[in-house]
C-alpha positions as CSV (number, residue, x, y, z in Angstrom):
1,X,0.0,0.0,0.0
2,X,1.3,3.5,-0.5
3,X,0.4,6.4,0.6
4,X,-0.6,9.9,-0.7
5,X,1.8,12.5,0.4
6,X,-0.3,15.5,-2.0
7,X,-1.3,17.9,0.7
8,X,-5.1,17.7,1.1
9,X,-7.2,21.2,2.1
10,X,-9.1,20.9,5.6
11,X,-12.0,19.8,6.1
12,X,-13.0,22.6,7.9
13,X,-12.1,25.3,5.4
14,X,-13.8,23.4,2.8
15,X,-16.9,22.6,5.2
16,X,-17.0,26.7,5.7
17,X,-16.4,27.7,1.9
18,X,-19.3,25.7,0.6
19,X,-21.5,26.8,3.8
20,X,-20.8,30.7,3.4
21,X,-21.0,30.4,0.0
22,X,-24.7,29.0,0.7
23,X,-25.7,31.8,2.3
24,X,-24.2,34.3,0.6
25,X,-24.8,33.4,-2.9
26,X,-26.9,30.3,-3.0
27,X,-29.8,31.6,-0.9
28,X,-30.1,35.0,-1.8
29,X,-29.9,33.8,-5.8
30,X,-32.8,31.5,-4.8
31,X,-35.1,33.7,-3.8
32,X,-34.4,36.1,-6.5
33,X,-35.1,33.2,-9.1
34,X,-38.5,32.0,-6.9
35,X,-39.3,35.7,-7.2
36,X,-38.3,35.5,-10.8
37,X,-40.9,32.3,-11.6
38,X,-43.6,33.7,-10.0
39,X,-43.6,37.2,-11.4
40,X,-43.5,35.7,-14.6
41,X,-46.3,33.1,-14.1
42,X,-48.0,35.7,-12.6
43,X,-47.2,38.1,-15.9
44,X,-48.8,35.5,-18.0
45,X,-51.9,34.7,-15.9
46,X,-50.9,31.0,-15.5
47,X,-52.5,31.5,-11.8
48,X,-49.8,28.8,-10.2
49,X,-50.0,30.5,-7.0
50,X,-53.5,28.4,-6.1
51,X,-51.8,25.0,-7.0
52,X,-49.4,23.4,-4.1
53,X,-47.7,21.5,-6.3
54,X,-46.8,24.4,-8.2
55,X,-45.2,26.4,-5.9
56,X,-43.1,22.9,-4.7
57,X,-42.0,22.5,-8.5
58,X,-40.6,26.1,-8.8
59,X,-39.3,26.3,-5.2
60,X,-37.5,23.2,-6.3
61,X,-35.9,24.4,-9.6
62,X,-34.4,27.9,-7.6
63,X,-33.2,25.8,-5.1
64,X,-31.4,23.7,-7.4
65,X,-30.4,26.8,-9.3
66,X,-29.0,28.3,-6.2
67,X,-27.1,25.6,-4.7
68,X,-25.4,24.7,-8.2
69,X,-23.9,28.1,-8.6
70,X,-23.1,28.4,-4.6
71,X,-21.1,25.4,-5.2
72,X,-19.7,26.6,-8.4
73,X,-18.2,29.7,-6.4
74,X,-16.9,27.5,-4.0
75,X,-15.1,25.5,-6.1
76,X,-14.0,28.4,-7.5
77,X,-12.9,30.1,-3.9
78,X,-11.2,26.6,-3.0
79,X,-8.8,26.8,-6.1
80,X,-7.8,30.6,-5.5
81,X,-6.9,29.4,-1.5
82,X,-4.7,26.2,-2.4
């Protein structure tokens, strides 16, 4: 067996980028894209604010939306440190 000698970056720094970068970018870019959906359904009288499932479906695309770039930023963040 051998063993790596690469120098690894923390878990903790890494646990912290990807967490700030949540709620700096991710969460605030999320509700700006909810925001986004529903002005625009709203725009074109699609009326999804009655239907649950609706709201579930576009809370679920900006949240996906969000956390993709937050981790995207991250990444990014991570490469500048090491």
């Amino acid at each position: 067996m051998s063993t790596s000698t690469q120098s690894r970056r923390p878990l903790a720094i890494a646990g912290l980028t990807y967490f700030g970068s949540v709620l700096i970018v991710g969460l605030p870019l999320m509700y700006a894209v909810y925001v986004f959906f529903v002005d625009t359904a709203i725009l074109f009288n699609l009326n999804l604010g009655a239907a649950f499932l609706w709201q579930i479906l576009l809370l679920a695309a900006a949240f996906l939306i969000g956390i993709s770039v937050s981790g995207k930023v991250a990444e990014r963040v991570l490469k500048k440190l090491s």
